[in-house]
TORVEX-188522 format. One line per field, with one value per residue (C-alpha): residue number from 1; x, y, z; residue in three letters. Coordinates in nm, 3 decimals, always signed. Layout:
// TORVEX-188522
pos <- c(NUM/...)
xx <- c(X/...)
yy <- c(Y/...)
zz <- c(Z/...)
code <- c(ala/...)
END
This chain:
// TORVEX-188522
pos <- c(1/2/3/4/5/6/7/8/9/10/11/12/13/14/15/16/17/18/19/20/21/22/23/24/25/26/27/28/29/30/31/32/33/34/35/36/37/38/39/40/41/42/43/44/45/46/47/48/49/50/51/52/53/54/55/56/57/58/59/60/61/62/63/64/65/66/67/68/69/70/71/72/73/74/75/76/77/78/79/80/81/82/83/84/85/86/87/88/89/90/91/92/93/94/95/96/97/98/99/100/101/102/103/104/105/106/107/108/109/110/111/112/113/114/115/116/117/118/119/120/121/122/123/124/125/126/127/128/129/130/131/132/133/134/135/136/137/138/139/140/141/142/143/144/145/146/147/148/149/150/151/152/153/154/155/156/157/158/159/160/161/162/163/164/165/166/167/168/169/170/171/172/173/174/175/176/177/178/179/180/181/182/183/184/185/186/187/188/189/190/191/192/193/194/195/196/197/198/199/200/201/202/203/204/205/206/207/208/209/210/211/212/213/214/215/216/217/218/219/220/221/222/223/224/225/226/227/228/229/230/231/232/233/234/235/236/237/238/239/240/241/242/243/244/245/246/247/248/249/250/251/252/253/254/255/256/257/258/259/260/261/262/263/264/265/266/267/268/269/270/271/272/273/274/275/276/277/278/279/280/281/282/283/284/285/286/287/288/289/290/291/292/293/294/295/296/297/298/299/300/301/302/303/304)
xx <- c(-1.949/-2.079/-1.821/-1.851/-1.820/-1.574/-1.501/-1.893/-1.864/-1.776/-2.048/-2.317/-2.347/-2.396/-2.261/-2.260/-2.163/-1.907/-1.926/-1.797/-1.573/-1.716/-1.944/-2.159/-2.473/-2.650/-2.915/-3.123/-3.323/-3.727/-3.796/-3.764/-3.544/-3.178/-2.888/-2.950/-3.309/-3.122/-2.867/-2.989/-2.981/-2.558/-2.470/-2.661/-2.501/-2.128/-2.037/-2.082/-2.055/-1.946/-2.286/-2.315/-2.567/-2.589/-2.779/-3.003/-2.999/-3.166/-3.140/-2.879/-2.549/-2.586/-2.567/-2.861/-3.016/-2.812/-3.066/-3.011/-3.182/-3.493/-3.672/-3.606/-3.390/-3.114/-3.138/-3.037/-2.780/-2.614/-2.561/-2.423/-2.178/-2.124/-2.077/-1.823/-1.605/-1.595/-1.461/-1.773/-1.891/-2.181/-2.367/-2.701/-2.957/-3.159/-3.415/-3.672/-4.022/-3.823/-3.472/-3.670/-3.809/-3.474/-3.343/-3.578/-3.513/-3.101/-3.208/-3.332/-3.020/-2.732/-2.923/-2.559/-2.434/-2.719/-2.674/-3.056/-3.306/-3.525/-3.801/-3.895/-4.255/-4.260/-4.430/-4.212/-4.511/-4.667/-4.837/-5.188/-5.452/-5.547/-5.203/-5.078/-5.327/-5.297/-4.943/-4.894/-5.150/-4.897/-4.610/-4.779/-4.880/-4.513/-4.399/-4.647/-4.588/-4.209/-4.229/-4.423/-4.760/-4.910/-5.192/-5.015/-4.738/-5.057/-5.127/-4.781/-4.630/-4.897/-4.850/-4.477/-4.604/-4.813/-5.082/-4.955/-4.582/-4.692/-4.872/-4.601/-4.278/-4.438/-4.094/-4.098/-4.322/-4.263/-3.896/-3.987/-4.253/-4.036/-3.733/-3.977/-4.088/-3.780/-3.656/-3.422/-3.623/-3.335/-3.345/-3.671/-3.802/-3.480/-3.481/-3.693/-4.012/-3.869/-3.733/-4.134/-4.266/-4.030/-4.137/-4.446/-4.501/-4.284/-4.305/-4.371/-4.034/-4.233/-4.287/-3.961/-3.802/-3.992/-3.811/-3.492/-3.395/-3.286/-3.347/-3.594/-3.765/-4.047/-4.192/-4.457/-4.599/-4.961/-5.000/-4.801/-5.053/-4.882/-4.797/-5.056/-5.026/-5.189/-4.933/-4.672/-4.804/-4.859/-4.491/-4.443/-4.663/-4.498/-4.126/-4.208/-4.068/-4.117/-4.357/-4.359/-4.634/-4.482/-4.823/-4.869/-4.578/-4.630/-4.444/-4.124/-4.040/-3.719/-3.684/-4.053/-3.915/-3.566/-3.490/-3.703/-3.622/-3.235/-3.309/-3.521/-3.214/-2.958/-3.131/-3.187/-2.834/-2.634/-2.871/-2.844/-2.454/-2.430/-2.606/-2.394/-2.116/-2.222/-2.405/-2.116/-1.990/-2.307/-2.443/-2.577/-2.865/-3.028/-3.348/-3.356/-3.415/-3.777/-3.867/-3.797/-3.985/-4.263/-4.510/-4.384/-4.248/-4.519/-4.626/-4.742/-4.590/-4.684/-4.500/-4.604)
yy <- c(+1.897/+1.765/+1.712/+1.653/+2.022/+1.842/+1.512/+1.313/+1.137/+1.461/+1.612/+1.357/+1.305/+1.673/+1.748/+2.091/+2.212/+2.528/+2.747/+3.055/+3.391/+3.648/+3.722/+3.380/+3.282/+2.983/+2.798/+2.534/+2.302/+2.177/+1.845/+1.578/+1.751/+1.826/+2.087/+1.987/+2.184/+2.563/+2.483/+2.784/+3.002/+2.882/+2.948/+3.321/+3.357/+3.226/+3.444/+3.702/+3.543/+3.230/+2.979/+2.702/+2.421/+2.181/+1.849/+1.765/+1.411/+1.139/+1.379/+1.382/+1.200/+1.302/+1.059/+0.936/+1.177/+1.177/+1.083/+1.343/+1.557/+1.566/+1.922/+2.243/+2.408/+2.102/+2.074/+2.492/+2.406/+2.127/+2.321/+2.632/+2.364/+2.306/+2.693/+2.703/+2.441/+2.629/+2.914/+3.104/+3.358/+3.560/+3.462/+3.567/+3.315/+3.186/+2.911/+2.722/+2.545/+2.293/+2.501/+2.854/+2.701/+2.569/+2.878/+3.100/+2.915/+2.939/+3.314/+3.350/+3.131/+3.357/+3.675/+3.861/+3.580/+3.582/+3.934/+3.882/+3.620/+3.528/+3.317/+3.107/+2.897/+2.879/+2.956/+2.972/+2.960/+2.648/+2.394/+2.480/+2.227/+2.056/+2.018/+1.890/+1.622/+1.505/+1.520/+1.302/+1.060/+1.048/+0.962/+0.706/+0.546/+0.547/+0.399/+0.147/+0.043/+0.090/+0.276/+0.620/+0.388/+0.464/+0.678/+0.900/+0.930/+1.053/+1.320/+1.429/+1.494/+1.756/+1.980/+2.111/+2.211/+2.437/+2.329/+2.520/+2.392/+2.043/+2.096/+2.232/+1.990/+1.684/+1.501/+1.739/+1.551/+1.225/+1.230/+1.354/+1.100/+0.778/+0.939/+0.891/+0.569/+0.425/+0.621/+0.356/+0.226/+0.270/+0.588/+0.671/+0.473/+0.666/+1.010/+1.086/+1.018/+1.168/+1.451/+1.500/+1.490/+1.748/+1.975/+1.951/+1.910/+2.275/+2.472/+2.885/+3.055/+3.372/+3.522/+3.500/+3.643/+3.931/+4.063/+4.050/+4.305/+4.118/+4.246/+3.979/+3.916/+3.694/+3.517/+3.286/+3.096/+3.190/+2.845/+2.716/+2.464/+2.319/+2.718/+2.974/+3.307/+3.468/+3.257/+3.459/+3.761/+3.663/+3.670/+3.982/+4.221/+4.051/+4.113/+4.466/+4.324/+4.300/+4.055/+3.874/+3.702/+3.522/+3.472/+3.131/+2.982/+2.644/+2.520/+2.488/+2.826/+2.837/+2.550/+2.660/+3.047/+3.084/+3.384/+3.612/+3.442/+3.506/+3.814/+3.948/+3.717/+3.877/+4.273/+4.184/+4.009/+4.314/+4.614/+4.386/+4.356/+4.717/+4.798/+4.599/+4.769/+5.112/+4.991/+4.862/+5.240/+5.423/+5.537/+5.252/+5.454/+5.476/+5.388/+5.009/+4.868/+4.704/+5.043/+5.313/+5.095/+4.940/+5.199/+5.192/+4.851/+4.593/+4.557/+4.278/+4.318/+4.162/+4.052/+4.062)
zz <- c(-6.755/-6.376/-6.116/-5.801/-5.595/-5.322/-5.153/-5.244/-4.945/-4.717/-4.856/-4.832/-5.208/-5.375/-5.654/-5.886/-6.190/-6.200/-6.449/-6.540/-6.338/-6.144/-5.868/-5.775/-5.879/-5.709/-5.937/-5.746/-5.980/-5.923/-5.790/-6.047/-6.221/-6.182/-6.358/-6.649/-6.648/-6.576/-6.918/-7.091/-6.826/-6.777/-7.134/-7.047/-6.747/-6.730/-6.954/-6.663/-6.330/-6.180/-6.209/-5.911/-6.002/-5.723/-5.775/-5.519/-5.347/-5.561/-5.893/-6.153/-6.055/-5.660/-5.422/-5.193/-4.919/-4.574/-4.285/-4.090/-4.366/-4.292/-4.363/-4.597/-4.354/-4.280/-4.700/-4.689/-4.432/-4.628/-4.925/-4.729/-4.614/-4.966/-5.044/-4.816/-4.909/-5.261/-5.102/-5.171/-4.906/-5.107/-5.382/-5.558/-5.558/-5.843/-5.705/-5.928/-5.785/-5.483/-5.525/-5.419/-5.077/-4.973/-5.093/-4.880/-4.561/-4.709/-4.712/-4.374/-4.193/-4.366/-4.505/-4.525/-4.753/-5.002/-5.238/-5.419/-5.435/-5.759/-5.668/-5.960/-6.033/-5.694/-5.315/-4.989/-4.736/-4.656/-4.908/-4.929/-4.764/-5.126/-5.273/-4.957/-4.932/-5.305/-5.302/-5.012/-5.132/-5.484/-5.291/-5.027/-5.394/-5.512/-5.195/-5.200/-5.566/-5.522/-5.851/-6.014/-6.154/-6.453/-6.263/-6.089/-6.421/-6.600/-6.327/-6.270/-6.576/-6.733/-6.411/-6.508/-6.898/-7.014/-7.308/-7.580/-7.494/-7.481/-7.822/-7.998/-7.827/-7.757/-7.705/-7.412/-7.183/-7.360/-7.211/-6.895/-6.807/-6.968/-6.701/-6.434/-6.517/-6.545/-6.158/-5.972/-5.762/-5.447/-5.553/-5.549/-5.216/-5.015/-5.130/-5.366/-5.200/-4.854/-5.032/-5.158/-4.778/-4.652/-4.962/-4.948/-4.541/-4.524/-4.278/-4.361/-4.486/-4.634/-4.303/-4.178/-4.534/-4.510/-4.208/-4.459/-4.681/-4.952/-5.286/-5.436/-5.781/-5.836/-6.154/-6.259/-6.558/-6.599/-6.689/-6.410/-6.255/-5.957/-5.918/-5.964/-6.029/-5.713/-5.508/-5.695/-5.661/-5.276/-5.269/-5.416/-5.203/-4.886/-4.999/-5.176/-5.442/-5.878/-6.007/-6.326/-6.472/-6.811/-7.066/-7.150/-6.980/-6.772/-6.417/-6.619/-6.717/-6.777/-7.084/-7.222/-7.202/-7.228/-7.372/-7.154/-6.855/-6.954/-7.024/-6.649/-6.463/-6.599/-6.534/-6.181/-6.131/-6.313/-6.095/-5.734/-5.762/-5.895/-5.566/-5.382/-5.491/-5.405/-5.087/-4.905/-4.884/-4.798/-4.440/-4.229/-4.114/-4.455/-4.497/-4.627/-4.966/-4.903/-4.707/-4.929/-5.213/-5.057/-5.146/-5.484/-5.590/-5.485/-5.910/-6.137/-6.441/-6.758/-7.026/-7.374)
code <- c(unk/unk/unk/unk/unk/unk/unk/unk/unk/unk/unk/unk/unk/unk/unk/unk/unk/unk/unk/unk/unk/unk/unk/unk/unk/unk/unk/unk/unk/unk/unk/unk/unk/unk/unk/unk/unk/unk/unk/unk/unk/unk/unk/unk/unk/unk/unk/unk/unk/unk/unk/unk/unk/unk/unk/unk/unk/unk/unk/unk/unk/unk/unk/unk/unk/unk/unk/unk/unk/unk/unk/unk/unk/unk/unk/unk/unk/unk/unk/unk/unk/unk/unk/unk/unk/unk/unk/unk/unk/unk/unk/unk/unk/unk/unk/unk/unk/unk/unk/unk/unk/unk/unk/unk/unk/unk/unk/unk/unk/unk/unk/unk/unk/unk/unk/unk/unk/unk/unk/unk/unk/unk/unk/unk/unk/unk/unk/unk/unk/unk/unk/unk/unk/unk/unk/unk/unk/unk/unk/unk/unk/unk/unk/unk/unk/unk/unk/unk/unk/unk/unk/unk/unk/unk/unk/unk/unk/unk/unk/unk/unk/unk/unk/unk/unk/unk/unk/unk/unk/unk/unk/unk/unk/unk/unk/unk/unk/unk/unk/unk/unk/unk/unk/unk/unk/unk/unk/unk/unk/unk/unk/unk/unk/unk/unk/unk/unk/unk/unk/unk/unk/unk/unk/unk/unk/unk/unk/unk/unk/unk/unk/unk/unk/unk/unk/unk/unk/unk/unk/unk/unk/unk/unk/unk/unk/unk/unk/unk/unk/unk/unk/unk/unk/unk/unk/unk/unk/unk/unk/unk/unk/unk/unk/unk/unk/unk/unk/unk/unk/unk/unk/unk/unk/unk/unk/unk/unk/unk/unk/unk/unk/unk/unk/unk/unk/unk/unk/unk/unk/unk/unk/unk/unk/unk/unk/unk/unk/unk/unk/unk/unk/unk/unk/unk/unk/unk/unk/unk/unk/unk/unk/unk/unk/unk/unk/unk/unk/unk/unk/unk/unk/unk/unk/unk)
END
């Protein structure tokens, strides 16, 4: 069931599902999507930890974006606001696509709060020179038409499945484009399409997350379009950290994969709060995490 986290109006409209006992895991939904997108990944993981799923501004049943939001870092600082109103003070986070770049620049404002980092169908540094340029042409069309047209519905909606997905669950994509033809228009001229400028107008949060030694995870579709595979494994060499490449799996990873994405999550989660636990007593000059596996670690691993 949604709730709101706290007081709506105190906190400028998010709201988040609560699920579960134990140590925290965040889970930030994609753009366009809300909570309801991570639901297999709860039932996995609730059984083991408490699961936070905030809805982003203009998505789900949250409330309209706050105008003093106005990039990835003020969206990070709202929801550590959020965090803290739930009492929570560490947390691992899970982001997917949108909820991994707020998350990294979350990461780099309160590095000692965040416990591990999965980055998800996603890429942290800036939008490359193309995307950036078609996307902002997309939403200067939605503003102008005051609604998603037909055109751009026709572009948009094949980039978050893969083909064989779409072949096979056709309702799929059928649902997802009639939800975005049918966005309030409020809605969409207020946040959604000013949410879409700060994401993909963001500044570079890869270079900065580097310099933390967070232990990360990061995973791509091979048939993530929006999302390639090189931008993954980009990722990966700079953070010294695991890469997954999931065959045949499109932007949205985890509905189209469930089961293996339950299953890496809930690896990394058990093995980064098991080294928690038996960090917190060991000598602070050790060597660091990303150090003593850089030479080793930085791997592209396949699934089959």
């Amino acid at each position: 069931m949604m709730r709101p986290a706290s007081n709506p109006a105190r906190d400028c409209g998010l709201t988040a599902l609560d699920r579960g006992k134990g140590p925290v895991v965040v889970l930030a939904h994609s753009y366009l999507w809300d909570a309801e997108m991570w639901r297999p990944q709860i039932e996995a993981l609730s059984c083991h930890y408490r699961v936070i799923v905030p809805n982003l501004w203009g998505h789900g049943d949250a409330g309209p974006l706050p105008r003093d939001v106005t990039d990835l870092r003020s969206v990070a600082q709202r929801h550590l606001a959020l965090f803290d109103r739930l009492g929570i003070s560490r947390f691992a986070f899970v982001g997917h696509s949108t909820g991994a770049m707020w998350g990294a620049e979350l990461a780099c404002m309160a590095p000692g709060r965040v416990t591990a980092l999965a980055l998800l169908d996603s890429f942290v540094a800036p939008e490359p020179d193309d995307g950036r340029a078609r996307y902002f042409a997309m939403l200067d069309e939605i503003a102008g038409a005051g609604m998603i047209p037909d055109r751009v519905l026709a572009a948009v909606v094949p980039y978050f499945f893969s083909p064989g997905f779409s072949a096979t669950m056709p309702e799929a994509p059928a649902l997802f484009r009639t939800k975005l033809a049918n966005w309030d228009r409020t809605r969409l001229l207020d946040t959604i399409v000013p949410l879409g400028r700060m994401i993909f107008g963001r500044s570079d949060a890869l270079t900065e997350l580097v310099s933390h030694d967070i232990p990360a995870l990061v995973m791509t579709g091979t048939d993530d379009y929006p999302r390639p595979v090189h931008e993954g494994r980009r990722m990966a060499h700079a953070l010294g950290c695991r890469f997954v490449a999931l065959p045949g799996v499109g932007h949205m990873s985890t509905i189209e994969a469930p089961e293996t994405i339950n299953a890496l999550f809930l690896e990394f989660l058990e093995k980064a709060f098991c080294d928690q636990d038996r960090s917190a007593d060991a000598p602070a000059s050790r060597p660091t995490r990303r150090r003593a596996r850089m030479s080793s670690l930085i791997t592209s691993v396949a699934l089959s």
